[in-house]
Jmol script that loads the backbone (N, CA, C; Angstrom):
load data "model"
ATOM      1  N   UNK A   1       3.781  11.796   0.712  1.00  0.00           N
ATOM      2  CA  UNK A   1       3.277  11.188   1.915  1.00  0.00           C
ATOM      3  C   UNK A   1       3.984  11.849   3.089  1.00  0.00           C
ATOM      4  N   UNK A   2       3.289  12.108   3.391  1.00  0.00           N
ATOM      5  CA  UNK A   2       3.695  13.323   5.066  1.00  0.00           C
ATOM      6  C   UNK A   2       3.746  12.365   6.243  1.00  0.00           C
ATOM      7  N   UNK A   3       4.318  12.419   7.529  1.00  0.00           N
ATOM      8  CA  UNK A   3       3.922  12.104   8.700  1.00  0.00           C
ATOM      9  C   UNK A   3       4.229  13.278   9.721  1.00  0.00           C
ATOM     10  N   UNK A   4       3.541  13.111  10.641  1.00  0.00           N
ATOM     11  CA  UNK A   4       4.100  14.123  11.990  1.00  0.00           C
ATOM     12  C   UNK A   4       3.771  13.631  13.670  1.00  0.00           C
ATOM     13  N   UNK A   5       4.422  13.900  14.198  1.00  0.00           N
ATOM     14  CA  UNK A   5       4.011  13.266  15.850  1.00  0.00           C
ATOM     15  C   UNK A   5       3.420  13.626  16.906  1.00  0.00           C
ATOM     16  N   UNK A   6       2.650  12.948  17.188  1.00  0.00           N
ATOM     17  CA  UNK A   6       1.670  14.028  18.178  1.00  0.00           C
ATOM     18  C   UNK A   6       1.931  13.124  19.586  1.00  0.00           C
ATOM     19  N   UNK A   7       1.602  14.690  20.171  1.00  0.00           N
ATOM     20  CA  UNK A   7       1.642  14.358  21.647  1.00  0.00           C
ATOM     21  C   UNK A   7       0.500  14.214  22.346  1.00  0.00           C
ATOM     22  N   UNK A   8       0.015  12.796  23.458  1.00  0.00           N
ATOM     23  CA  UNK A   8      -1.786  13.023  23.946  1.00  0.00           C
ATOM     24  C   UNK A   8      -1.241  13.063  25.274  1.00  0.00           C
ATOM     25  N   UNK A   9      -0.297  13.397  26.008  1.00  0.00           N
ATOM     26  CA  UNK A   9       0.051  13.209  27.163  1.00  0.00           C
ATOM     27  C   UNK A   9      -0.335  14.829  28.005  1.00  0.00           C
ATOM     28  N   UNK A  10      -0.698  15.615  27.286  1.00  0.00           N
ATOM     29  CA  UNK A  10      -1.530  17.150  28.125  1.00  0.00           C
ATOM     30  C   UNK A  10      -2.638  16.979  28.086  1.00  0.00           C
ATOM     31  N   UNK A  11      -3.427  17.736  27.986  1.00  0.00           N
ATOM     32  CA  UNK A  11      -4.699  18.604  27.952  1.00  0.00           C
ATOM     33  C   UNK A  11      -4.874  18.685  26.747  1.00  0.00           C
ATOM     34  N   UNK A  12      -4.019  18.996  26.136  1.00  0.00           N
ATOM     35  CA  UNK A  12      -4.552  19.311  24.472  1.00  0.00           C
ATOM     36  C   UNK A  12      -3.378  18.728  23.663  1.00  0.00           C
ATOM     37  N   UNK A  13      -3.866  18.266  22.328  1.00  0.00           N
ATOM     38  CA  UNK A  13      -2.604  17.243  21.502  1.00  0.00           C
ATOM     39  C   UNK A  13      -1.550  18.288  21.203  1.00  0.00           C
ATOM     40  N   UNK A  14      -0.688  18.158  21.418  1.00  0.00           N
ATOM     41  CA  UNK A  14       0.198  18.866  20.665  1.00  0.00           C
ATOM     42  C   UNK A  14       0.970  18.158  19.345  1.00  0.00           C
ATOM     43  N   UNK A  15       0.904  18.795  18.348  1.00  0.00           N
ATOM     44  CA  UNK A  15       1.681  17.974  17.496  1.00  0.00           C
ATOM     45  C   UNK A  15       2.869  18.557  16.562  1.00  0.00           C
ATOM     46  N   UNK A  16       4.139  17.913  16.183  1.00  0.00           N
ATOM     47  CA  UNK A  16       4.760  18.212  15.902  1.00  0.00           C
ATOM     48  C   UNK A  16       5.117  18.935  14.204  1.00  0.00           C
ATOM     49  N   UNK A  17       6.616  18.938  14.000  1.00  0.00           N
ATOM     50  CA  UNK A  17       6.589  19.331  12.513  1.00  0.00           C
ATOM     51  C   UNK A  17       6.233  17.951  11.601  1.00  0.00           C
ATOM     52  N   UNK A  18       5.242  18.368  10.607  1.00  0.00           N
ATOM     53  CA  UNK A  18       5.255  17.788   9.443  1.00  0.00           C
ATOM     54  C   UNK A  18       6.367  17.038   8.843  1.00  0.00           C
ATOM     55  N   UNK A  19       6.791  16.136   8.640  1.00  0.00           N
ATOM     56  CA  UNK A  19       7.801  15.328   7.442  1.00  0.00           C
ATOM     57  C   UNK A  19       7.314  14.953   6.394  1.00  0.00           C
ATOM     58  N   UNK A  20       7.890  14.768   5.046  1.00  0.00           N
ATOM     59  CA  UNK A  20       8.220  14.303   4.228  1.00  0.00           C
ATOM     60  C   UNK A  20       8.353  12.998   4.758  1.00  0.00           C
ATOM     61  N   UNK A  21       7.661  11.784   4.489  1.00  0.00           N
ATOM     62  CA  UNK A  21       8.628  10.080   4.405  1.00  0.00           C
ATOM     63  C   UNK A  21       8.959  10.064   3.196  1.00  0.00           C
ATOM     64  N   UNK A  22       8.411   9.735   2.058  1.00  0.00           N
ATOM     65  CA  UNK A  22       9.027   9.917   0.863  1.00  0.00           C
ATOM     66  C   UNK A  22       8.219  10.213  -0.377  1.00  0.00           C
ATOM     67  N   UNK A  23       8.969  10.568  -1.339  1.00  0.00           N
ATOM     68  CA  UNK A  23       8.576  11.482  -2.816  1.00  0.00           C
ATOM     69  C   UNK A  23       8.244  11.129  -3.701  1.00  0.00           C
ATOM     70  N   UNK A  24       7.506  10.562  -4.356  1.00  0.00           N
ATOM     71  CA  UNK A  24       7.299   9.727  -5.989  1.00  0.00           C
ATOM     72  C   UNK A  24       5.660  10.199  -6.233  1.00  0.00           C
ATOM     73  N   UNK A  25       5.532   9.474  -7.575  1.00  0.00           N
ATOM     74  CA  UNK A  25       4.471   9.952  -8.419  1.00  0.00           C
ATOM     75  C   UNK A  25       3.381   8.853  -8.183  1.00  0.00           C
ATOM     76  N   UNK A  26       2.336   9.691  -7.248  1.00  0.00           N
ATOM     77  CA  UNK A  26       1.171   8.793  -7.046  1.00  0.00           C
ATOM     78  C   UNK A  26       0.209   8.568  -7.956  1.00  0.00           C
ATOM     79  N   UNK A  27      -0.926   7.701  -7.721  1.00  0.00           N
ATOM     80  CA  UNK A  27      -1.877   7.560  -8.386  1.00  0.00           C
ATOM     81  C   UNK A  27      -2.992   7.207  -7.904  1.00  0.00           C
ATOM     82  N   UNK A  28      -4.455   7.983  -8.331  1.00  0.00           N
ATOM     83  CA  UNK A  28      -5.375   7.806  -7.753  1.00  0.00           C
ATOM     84  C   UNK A  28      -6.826   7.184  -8.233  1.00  0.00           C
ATOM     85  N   UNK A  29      -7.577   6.104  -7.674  1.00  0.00           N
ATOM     86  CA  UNK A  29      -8.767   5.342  -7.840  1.00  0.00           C
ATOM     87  C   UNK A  29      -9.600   6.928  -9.046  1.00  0.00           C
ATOM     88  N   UNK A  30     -10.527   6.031  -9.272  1.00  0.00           N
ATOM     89  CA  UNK A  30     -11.941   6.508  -9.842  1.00  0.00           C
ATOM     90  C   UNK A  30     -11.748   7.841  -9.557  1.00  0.00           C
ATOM     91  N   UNK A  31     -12.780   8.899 -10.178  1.00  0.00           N
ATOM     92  CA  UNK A  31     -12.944  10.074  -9.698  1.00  0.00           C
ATOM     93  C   UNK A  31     -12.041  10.797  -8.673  1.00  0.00           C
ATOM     94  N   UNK A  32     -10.711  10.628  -8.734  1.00  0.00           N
ATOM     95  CA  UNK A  32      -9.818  10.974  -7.969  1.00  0.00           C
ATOM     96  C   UNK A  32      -9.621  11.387  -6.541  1.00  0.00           C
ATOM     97  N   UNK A  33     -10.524  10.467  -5.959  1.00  0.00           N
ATOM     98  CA  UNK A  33     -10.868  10.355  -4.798  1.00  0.00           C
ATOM     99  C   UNK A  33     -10.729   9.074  -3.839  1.00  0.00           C
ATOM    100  N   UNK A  34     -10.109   7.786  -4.623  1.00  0.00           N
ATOM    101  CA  UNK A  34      -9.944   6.927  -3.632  1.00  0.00           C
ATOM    102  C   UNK A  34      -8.397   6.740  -4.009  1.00  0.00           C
ATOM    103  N   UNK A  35      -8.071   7.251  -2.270  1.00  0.00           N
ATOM    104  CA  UNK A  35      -6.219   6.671  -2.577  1.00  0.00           C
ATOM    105  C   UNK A  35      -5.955   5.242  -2.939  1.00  0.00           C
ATOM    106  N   UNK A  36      -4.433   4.924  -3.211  1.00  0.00           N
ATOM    107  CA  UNK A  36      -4.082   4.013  -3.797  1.00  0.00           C
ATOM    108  C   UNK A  36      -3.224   2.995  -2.665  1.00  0.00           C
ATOM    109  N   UNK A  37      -3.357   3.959  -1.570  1.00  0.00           N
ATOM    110  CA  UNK A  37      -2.788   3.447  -0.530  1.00  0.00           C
ATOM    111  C   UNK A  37      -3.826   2.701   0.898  1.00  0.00           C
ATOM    112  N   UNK A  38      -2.804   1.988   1.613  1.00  0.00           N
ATOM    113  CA  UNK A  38      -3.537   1.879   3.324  1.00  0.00           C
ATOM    114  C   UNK A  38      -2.654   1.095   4.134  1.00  0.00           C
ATOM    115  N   UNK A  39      -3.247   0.632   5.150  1.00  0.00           N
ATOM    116  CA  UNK A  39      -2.603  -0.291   6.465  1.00  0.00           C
ATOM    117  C   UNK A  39      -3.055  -1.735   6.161  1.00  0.00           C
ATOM    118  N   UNK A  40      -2.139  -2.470   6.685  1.00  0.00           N
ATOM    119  CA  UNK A  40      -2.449  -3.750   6.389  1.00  0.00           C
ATOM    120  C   UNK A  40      -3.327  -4.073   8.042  1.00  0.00           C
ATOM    121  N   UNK A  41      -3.235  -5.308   8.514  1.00  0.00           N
ATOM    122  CA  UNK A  41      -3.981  -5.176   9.606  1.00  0.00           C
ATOM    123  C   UNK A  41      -2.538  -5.143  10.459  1.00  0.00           C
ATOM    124  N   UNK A  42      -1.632  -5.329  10.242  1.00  0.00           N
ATOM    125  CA  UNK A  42      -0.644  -5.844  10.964  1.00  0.00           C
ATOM    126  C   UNK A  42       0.434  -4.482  11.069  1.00  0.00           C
ATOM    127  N   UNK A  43      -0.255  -3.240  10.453  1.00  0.00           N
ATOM    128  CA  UNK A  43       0.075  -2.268  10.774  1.00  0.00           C
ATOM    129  C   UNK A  43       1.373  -1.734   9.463  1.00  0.00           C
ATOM    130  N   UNK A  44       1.611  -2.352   8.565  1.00  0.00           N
ATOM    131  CA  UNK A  44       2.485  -2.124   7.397  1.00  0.00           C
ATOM    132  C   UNK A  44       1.598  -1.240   6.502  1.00  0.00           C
ATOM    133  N   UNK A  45       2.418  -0.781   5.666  1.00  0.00           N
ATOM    134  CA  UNK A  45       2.215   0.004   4.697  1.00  0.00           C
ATOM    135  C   UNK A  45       2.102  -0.304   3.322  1.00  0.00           C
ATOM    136  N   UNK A  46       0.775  -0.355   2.309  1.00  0.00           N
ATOM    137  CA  UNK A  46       1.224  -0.578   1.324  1.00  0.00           C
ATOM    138  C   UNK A  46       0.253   0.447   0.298  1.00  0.00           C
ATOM    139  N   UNK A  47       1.190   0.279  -0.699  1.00  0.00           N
ATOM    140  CA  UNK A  47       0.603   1.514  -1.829  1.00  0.00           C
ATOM    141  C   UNK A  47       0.680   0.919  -3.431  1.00  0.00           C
ATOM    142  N   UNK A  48       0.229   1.127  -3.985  1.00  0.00           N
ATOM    143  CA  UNK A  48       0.580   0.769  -5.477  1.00  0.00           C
ATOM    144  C   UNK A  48       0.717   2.052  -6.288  1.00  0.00           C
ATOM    145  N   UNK A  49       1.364   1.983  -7.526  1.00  0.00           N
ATOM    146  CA  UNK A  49       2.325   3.502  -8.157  1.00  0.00           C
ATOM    147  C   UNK A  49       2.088   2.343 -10.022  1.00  0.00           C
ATOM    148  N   UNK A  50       1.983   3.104 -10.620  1.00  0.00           N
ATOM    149  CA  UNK A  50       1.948   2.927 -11.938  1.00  0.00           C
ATOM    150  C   UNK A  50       3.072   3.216 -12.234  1.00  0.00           C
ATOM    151  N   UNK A  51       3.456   2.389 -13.130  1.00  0.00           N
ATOM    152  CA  UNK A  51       5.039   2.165 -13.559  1.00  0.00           C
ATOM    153  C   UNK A  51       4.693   3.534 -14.879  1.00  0.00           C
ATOM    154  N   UNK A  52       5.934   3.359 -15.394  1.00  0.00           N
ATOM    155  CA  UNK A  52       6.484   5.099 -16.932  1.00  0.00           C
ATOM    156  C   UNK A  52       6.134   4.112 -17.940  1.00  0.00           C
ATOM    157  N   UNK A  53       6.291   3.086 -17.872  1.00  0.00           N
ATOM    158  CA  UNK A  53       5.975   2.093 -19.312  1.00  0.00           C
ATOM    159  C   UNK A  53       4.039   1.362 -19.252  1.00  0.00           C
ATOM    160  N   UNK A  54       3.755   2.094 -18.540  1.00  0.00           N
ATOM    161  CA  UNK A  54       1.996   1.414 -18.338  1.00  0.00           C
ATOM    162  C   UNK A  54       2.636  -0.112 -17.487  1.00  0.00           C
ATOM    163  N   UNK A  55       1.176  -0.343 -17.089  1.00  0.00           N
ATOM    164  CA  UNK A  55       1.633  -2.119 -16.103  1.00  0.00           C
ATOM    165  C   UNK A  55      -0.631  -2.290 -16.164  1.00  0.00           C
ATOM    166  N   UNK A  56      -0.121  -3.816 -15.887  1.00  0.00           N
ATOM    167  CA  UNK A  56      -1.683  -4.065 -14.827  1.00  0.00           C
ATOM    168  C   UNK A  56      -1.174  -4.797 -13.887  1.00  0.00           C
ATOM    169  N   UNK A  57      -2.370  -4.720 -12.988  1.00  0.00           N
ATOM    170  CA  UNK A  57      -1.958  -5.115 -11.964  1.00  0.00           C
ATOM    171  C   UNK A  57      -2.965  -6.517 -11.682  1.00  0.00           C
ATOM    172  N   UNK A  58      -2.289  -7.678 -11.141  1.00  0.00           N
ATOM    173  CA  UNK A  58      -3.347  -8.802 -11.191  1.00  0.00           C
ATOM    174  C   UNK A  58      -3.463  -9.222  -9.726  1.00  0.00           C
ATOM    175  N   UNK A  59      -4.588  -9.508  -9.382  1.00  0.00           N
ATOM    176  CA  UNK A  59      -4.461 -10.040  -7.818  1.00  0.00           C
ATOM    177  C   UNK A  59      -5.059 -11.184  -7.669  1.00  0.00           C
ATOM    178  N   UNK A  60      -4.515 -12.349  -7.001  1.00  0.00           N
ATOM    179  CA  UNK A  60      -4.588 -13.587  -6.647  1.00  0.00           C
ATOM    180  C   UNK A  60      -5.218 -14.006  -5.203  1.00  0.00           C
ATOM    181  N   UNK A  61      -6.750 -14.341  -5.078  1.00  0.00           N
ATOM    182  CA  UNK A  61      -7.124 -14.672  -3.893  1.00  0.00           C
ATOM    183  C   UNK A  61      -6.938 -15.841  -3.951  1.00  0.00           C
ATOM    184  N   UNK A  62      -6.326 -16.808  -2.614  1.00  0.00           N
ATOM    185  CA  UNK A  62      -5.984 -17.907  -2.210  1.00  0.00           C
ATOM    186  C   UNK A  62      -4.924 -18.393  -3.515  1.00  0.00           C
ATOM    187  N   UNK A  63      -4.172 -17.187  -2.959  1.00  0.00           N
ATOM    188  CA  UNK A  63      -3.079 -17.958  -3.964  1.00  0.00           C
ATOM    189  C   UNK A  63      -2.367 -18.987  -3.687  1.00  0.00           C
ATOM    190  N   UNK A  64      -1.980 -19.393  -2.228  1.00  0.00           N
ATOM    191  CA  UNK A  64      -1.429 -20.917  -1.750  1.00  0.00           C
ATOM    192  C   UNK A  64      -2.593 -21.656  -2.381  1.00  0.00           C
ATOM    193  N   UNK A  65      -2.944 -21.811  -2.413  1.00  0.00           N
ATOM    194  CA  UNK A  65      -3.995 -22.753  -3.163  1.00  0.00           C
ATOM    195  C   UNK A  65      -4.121 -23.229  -4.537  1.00  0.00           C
ATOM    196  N   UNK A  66      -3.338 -21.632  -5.316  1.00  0.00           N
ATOM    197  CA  UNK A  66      -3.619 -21.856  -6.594  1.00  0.00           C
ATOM    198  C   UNK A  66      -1.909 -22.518  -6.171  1.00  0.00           C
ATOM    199  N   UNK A  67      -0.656 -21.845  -6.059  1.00  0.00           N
ATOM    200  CA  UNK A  67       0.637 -22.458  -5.954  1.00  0.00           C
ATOM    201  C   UNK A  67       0.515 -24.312  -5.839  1.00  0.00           C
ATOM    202  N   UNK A  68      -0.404 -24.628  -4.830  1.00  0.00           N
ATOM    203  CA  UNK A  68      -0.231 -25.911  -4.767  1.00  0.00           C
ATOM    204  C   UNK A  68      -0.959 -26.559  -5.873  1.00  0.00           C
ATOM    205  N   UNK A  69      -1.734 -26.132  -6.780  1.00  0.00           N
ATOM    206  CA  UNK A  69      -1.963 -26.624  -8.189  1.00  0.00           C
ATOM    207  C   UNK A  69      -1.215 -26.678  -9.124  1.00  0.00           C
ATOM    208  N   UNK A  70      -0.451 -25.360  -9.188  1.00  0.00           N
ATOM    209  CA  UNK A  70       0.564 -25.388 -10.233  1.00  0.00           C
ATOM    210  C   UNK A  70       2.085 -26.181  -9.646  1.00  0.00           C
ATOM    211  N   UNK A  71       1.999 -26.508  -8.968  1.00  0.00           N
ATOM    212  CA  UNK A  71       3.321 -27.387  -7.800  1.00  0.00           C
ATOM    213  C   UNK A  71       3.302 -28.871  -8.589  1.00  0.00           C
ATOM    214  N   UNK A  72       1.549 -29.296  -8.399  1.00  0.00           N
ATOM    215  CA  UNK A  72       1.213 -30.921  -8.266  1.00  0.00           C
ATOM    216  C   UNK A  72       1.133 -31.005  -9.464  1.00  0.00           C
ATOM    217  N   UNK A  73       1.172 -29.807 -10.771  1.00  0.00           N
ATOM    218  CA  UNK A  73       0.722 -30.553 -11.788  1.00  0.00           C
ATOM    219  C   UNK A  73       2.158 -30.293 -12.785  1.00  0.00           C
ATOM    220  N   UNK A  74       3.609 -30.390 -11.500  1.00  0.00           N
ATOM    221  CA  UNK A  74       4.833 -30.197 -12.482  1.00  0.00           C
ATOM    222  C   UNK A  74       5.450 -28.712 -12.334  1.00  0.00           C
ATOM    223  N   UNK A  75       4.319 -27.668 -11.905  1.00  0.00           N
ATOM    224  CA  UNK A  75       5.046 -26.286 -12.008  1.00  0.00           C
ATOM    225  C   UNK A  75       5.122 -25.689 -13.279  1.00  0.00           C
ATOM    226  N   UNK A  76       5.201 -24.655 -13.473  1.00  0.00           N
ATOM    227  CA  UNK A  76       4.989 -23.542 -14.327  1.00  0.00           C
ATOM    228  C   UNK A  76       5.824 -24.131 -15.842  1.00  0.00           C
ATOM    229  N   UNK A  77       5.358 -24.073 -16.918  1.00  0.00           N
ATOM    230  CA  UNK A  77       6.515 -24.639 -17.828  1.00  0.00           C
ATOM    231  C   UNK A  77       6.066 -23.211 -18.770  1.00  0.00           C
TER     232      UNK A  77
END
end "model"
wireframe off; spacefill off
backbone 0.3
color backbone group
């Protein structure tokens, strides 16, 4: 993952050197064309990376919702 800084304050952008932010082993959607990464709306960063031992990954919509089910009925045993 690269970044670099640009300038809009001329006539024309100028932009700076390339960086490195940081180094690890990505992974990519379907047909190796949809990254694994993006922006949240709030402007953060997030990415997901496949672990060396395999993983899945599970995602929880309205998970306060589900939390306050598993809360009222005693919590996780």
């Amino acid at each position: 993952m690269m970044a670099v800084s640009v300038d809009l304050t001329g006539a024309e952008p100028r932009f700076g050197k390339p960086a490195a932010l940081f180094a690890d082993e990505y992974d990519f959607g379907q047909a190796i064309s949809i990254p694994n990464y993006d922006l949240t709306r709030d402007g953060r960063f997030i990415m997901l990376r496949r672990g060396s031992q395999g993983s899945r990954l599970c995602v929880v919509i309205r998970w306060a919702d589900e939390l306050k089910q598993i809360l009222a009925a005693g919590g996780v045993h």
